[in-house]
KELOVO-571475 format. One record per residue (C-alpha): residue in three letters; x, y, z. Coordinates in steps of 0.25 Angstrom, whole numbers, plus 5000, padded with zeros to 4 digits. Layout:
N
ALAXYZ...
//
This chain:
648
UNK494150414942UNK495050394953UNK496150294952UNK495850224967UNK494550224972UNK493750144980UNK492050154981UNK491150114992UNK491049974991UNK492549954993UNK492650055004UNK491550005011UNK492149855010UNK493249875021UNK493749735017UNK494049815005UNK494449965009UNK495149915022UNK496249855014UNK496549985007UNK497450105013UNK497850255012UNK499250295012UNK499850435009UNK501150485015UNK501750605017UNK503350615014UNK503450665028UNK503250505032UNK501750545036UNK500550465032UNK499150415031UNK498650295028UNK497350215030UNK496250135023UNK495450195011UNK494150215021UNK494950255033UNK495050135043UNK496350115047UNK496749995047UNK498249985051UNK498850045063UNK499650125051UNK498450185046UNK498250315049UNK497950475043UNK499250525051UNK500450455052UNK501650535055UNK503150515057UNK503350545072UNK504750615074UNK504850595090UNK504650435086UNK505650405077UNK504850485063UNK503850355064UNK502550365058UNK501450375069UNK499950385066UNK499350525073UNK498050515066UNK497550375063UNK495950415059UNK495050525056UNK493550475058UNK492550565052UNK491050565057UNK489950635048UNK488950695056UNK487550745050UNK486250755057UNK486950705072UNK487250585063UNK488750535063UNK489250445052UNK490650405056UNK491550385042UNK492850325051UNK493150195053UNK494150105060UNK493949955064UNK494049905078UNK494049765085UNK493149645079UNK493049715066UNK492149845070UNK492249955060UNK491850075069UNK491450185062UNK491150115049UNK491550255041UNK491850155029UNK490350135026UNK490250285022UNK491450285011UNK490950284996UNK492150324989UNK493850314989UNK494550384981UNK496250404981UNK496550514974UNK497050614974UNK496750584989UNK496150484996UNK494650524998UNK493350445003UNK492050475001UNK490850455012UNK489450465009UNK488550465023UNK487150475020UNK487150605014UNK488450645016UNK489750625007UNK491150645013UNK492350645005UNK493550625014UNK494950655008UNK496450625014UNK497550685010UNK498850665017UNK499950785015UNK501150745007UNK502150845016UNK501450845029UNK500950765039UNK499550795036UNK498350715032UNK497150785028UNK495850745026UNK494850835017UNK493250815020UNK492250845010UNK490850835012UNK490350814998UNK488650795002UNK488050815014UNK486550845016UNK486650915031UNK487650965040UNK488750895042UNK489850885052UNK491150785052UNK491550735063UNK493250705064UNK493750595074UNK495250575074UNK495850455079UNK497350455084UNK498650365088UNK499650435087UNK500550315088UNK501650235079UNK501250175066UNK501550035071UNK500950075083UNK499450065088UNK498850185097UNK498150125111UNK497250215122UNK498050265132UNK498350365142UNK499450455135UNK498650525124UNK498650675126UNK497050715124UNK497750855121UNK497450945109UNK497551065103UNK496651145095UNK497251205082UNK496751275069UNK495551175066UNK495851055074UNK496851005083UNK498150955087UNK498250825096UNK499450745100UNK499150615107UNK500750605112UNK501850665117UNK502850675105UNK501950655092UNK501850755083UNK500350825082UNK499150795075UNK498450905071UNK496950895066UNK496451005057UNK495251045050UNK495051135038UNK493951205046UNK493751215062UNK493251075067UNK492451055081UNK493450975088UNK492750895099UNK494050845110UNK493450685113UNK494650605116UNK494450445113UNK494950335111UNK494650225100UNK495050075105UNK495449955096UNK495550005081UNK495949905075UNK496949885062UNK496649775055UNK497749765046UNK498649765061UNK497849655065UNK497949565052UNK499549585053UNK499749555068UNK499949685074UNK499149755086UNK498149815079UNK497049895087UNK497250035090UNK496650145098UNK496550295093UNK496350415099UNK495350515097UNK495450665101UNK494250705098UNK493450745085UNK493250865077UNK491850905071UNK491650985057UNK490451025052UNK490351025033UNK489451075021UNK489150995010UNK490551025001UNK491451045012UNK492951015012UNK493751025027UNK495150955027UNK495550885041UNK497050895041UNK497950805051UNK499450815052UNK500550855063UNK500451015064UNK499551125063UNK499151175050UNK498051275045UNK496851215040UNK496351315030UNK497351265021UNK497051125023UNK496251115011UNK497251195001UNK498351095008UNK497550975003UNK497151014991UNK498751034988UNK499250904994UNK498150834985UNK498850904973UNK500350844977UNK499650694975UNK499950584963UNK498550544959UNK498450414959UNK497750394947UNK498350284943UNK499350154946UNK500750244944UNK500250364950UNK499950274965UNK501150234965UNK501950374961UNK500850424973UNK501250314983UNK502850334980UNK502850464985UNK502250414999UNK503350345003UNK504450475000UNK504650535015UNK505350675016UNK505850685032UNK506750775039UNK507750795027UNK507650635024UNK506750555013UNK506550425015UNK505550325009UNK504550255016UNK504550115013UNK502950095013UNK501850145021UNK501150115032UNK502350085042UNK503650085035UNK504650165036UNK505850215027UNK506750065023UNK507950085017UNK507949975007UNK506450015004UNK506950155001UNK507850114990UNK507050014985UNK505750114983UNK506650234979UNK506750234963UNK505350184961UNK504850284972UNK505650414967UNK506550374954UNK505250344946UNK504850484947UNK506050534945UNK506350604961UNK507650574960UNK507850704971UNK507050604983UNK507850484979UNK509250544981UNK508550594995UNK508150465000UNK509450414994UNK510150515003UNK509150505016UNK509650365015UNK510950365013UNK510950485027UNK510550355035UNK511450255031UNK512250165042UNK513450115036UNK513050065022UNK511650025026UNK510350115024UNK509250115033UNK508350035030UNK507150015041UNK506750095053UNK506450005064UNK505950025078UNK506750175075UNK507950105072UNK508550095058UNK508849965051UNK509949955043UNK509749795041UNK509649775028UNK510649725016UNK510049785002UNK509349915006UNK510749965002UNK510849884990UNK509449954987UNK510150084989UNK510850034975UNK509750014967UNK509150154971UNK510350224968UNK510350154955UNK508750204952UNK509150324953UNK510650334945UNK509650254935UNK508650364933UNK509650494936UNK510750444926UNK511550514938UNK512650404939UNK513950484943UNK513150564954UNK512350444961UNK513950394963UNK514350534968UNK512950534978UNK512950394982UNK514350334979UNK514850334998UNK513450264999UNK513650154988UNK514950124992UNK514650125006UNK513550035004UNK514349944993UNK515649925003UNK514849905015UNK514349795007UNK515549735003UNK516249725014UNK515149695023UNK514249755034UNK513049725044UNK512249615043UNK513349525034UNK513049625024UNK514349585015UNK515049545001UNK515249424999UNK516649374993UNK515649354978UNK515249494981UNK513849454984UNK513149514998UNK512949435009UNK511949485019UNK511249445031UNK511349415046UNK510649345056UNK509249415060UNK509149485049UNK508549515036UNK509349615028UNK508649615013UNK507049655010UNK506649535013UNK506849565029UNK505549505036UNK506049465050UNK505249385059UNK505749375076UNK506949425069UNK507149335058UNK507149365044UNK506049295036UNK507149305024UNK508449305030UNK509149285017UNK510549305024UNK511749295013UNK511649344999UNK510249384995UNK510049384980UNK509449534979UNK510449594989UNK511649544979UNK510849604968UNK510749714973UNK512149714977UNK512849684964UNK511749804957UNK512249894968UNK513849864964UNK513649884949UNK512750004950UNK513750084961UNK514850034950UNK513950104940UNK513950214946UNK515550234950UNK515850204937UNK515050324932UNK516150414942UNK517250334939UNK517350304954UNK518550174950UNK518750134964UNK517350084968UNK517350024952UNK518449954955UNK517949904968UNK516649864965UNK516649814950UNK517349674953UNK516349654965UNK515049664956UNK515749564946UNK515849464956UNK514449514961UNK513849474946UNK514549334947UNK514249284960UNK512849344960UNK512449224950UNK513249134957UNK512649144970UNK510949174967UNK510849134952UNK510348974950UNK510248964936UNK509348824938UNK508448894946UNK508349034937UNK508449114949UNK509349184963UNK509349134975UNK508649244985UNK509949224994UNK511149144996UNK512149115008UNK513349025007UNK512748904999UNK511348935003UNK510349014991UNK508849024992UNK508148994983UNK506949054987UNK506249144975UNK506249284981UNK506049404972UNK507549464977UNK508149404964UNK507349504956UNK508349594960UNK509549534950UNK508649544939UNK508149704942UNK509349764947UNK510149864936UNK511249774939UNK511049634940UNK512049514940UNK511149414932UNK510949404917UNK509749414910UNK509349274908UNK509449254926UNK508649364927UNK507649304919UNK507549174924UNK507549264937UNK506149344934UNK505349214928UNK505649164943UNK505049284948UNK503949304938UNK503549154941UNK503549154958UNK503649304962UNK503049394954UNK501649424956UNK500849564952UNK501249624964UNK502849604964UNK503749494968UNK503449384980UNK504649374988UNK504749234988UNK504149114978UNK502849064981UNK503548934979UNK504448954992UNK504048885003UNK504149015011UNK503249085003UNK502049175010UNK501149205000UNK500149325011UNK500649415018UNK499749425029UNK499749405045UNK500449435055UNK502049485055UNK502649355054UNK501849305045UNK502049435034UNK503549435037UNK503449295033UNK502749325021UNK503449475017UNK504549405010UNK504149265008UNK503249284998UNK502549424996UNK502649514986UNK503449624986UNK502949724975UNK504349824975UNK505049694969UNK504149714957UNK505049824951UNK506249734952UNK505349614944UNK505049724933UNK506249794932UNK507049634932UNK505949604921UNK505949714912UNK507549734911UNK507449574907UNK506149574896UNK506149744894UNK504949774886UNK504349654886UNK504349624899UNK503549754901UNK502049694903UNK502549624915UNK503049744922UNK501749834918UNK501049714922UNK501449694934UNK501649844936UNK500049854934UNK499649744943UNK499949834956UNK499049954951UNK497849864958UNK498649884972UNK498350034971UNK496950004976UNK497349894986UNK498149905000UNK498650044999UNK497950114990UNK498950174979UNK500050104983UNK500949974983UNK500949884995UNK502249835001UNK501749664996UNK500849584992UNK500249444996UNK501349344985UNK499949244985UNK498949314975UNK498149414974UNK499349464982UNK498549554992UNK499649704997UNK500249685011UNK501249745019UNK501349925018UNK500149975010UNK501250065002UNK502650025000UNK503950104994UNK504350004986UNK503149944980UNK502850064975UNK504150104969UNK504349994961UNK503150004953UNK503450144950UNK504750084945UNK504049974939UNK503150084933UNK504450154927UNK505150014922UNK503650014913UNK503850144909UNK505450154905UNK505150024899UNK504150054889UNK504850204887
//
């Protein structure tokens, strides 16, 4: 029986299956992604979405729908569906699906009168091509499909509008055709394993409407363009495979093509092999880069992300080859001692105050699981010491040791750790001054890089460096620890600390190097256990604060006012369970697998194999945000592994 599957009654219930979404990747940066019966219901849904080269390399959807038609005695049976204005399901294909299965790829099942249809997609792991197998189980006459495309050709964040501009052009090739609707896009080339009767009946479709666009504040109606349609007639036991991509290809070995990508797949068959499966997703191999891609639908590569996502993503399986080269395509496109950490608007942002600090704690994943001490140092030792001096004498955005050797960070207008929600320009979280898991981070990143030069014998950076993480470890209690209170402050400036119960503590408990002793870590998990943890990782702020926003629901202002005042953040669950087990060990070990086990339910929820980017901090703790995140995904398979090495 298949690990993920839905039946009738929860495919028919579009409460129900409307709420549930397909993604799969390529590690070209391509991808598809929709709902488990086929309606789109973002404006980042779609069966073709490609990085664009002539607009910056951002994803663009070429083919946002493929409506199919049945046709048997002059009687049509449409299997498509998208929603329009005022709620109207036109056609109302859903009414036909009997069956959802996942693997080992995504498949439907249609039953029309005496017809069964089985419907596969399967999207190529190297190339921008989806393919989409058709199988027509029973039929009890001649039977013909009808294929109706539906095209926008526009940005992700985008929608697609009627106009003027569209090229009605095509041209014919092996089996299909070949359509471009603007100057400088790349093709999109419809193909068939047999010849199709192509019908040229350029249209246009008003007003679809996105309903997940609309809940969250955004424009969210649409028009798509439809060339035409294509016409195939098939016996009962009949297979053709339609293949959509960017270039020509030659059909008769579409089938042996997706017979062999299905053999490349991690069957998900059960709760770790969803997660190995959605970790290779993120992994983008691109013009002599590799990146990761923070989480799917519209994010891109983010630097802190990156670091944060890359020993759970690669490390846990032991690809220590991919790690050193997204270390490397990182390190190609620093600026001064800061890593990239977003692309905005084309232009890269650099604004931010631990994604090198999270460089670090990579770093020290992987000397951890290679034993490879002295050759980290010789690779890595211009980038750590830029980074650490930078630091140290100071740089943009106030970005400076202090005279007690702890970080000061923070300007003005800007948000420079994760918590970085801005609103008309303001950050939601400023947290100008020392924030608690920046300092943390900082005083891990010293002692680990004096770890390391200690196994070369490098004397001068020793000599440099050792006094300055002394201070670090005594001022560090000084500054965040109340020991009335039992835990940090989240951040401090002159006299100032908040006091506000934010999961950034966790940090000086997980970290290899931590300046607190056992008994403050401690006292600093029972906090947490008691106001932030929840089954699905840590809320960022106390339900008892004031500030806290329990739903992440409505327009922008009101998620950015909820993102860090209280959702939960499921990554921060591996920095609670590796904090827990080094403090209880063994017998802390029910509490991890426990809470590692509660998130198997979400690979049937939201996106379907995969871990949300957060959760709603009220109960039942409903996913929000990306469908599929980097980082939530990682640190369960590094939760995963603590389970393991732990009981090994």
């Amino acid at each position: 029986m298949a690990y993920i599957k839905f039946d009738k009654e929860q495919l028919i219930n579009l409460e129900y299956s409307l709420k549930r979404e397909l993604l799969r990747s390529n590690r070209a940066g391509a991808f598809a992604s929709t709902t488990i019966v086929n309606c789109n219901t973002r404006k980042y849904h779609g069966l073709l979405i490609v990085p664009q080269p002539q607009f910056g390399n951002t994803p663009h959807v070429l083919l946002s729908a493929l409506h199919e038609t049945v046709i048997q005695h002059n009687e049509e049976f449409n299997l498509g569906i998208h929603k329009y204005q005022d709620n109207v399901y036109q056609p109302k294909g859903h009414k036909y699906v009997r069956d959802f299965n996942l693997d080992p790829t995504p498949k439907i099942t249609y039953r029309v009168g005496g017809v069964v249809l089985e419907k596969e997609m399967l999207f190529s792991s190297r190339e921008d091509l989806m393919m989409i197998k058709y199988t027509l189980m029973e039929a009890s006459s001649p039977t013909t499909l009808r294929f109706k495309p539906f095209l926008a050709f526009r940005n992700i964040h985008a929608l697609s509008e009627v106009n003027n501009d569209v090229s009605k052009k095509y041209n014919p090739v092996k089996n299909g055709i070949e359509i471009t609707m603007y100057d400088g896009y790349t093709p999109l080339v419809l193909q068939f394993t047999k010849q199709p009767l192509y019908t040229y009946a350029p249209d246009w479709y008003y007003n679809i409407e996105y309903t997940y666009e609309k809940n969250r504040g955004y424009d969210y109606l649409e028009d798509l363009y439809v060339p035409g349609f294509f016409e195939i007639q098939m016996r009962k036991g009949e297979s053709i495979v339609i293949a959509a991509g960017t270039k020509e290809i030659i059909p008769a070995g579409l089938k042996q093509k997706f017979s062999a990508e299905i053999n490349k797949r991690i069957i998900r068959q059960n709760f770790k092999n969803c997660l190995t499966n959605a970790a290779e997703q993120f992994i983008v191999k691109k013009d002599g880069d590799t990146n990761i891609v923070a989480g799917y639908p519209w994010f891109g590569s983010i630097g802190r992300d990156t670091f944060m996502a890359l020993p759970g993503l690669l490390l846990t399986k032991g690809d220590t080859v991919t790690f050193g080269r997204v270390m490397q395509s990182m390190i190609k496109r620093m600026q001064g001692p800061f890593f990239p950490n977003a692309v905005l608007n084309y232009k890269i942002e650099y604004s931010s105050v631990d994604t090198q600090l999270w460089f670090f704690w990579a770093l020290q994943a992987f000397t951890q699981h290679t034993g490879e001490t002295e050759k980290t140092w010789e690779t890595y030792k211009d980038t750590i010491i830029k980074i650490l001096d930078a630091y140290a004498e100071g740089t943009w955005f106030n970005i400076s040791m202090q005279k007690d050797g702890l970080l000061y960070a923070g300007e003005q207008g800007f948000a420079l750790t994760w918590m970085n929600a801005v609103i008309d320009g303001k950050p939601v979280t400023p947290r100008i001054g020392k924030p608690v898991e920046v300092n943390a981070l900082w005083y891990n990143a010293i002692v680990f890089s004096l770890e390391l030069a200690k196994g070369k014998g490098d004397e001068k950076f020793i000599k440099k460096w050792t006094p300055i993480a002394e201070k670090i470890k005594v001022s560090f209690i000084g500054n965040f620890w109340n020991e009335n209170m039992g835990f940090l402050a989240d951040y401090t400036n002159a006299d100032f600390k908040d006091w506000s119960v934010r999961p950034n503590m966790v940090m000086a408990v997980s970290l290899p190097y931590s300046p607190l002793n056992d008994i403050q870590k401690k006292k600093i998990l029972d906090v947490i256990e008691q106001e932030l943890l929840t089954p699905r990782g840590l809320r960022t702020l106390s339900p008892k604060n004031i500030k806290y926003k329990g739903i992440y629901r409505g327009n922008i202002y009101q998620r950015d006012m909820a993102y860090h005042q209280g959702s939960v953040m499921p990554w921060l669950v591996g920095h609670f369970a590796e904090g827990y087990l080094k403090i209880y060990g063994k017998a802390g070990i029910s509490v991890v697998k426990n809470l590692y086990n509660s998130f198997e339910s979400e690979m049937q929820e939201y996106g379907i194999g995969t871990i949300s980017e957060l959760f709603d901090g009220d109960p039942p703790h409903k996913p929000s945000g990306a469908t599929s995140m980097a980082t939530a995904v990682a640190e369960l398979l590094r939760v995963e592994e603590m389970i393991r090495l732990t009981y090994s």
